[in-house]
N, C-alpha and C positions, 0 to 999 in steps of 0.2 A: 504494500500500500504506500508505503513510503515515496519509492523509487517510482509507483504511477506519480503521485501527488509531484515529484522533483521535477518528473520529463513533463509533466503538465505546466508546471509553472516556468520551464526555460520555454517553453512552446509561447505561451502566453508574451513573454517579455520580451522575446523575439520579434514576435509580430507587432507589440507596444515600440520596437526600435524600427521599427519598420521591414523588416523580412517579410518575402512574400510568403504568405501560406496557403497550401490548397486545403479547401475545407471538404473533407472524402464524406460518406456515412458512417465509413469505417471509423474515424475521428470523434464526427457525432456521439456515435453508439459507445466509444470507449470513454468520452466524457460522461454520459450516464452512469454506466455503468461507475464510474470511478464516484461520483458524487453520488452516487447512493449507497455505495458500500460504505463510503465514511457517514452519511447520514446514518445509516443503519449500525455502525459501527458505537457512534456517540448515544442513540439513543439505550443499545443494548446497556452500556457501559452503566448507564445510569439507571436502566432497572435493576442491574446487578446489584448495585450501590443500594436502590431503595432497599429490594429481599434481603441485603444483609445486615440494613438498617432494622425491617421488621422482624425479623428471624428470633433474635431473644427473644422478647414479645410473646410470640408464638411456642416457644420448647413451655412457657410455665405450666 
């Protein structure tokens, strides 16, 4: 995820410098995919956090 998240952001700043970019579906589809594996990534993170928030709670 990382390494998507790195080549996404030199892609980006490239073309903020002015390099030409072809925009493929291929591209499209792999920015999806990459912003919603981190979307889905952040939100897991945080139900985790709540269930082990609530967890004591719960064993009394």
């Amino acid at each position: 995820m990382i390494t998507a998240h790195k080549t996404q952001t030199k892609l980006i700043q490239a073309e903020l410098n002015g390099a030409a970019s072809e925009k493929t579906l291929l591209m499209i589809h792999a920015q999806d995919h990459l912003m919603t594996a981190m979307s889905e990534q952040k939100l897991i993170e945080h139900m985790i956090r709540i269930v082990k928030k609530l967890a004591p709670k719960n064993e009394k």
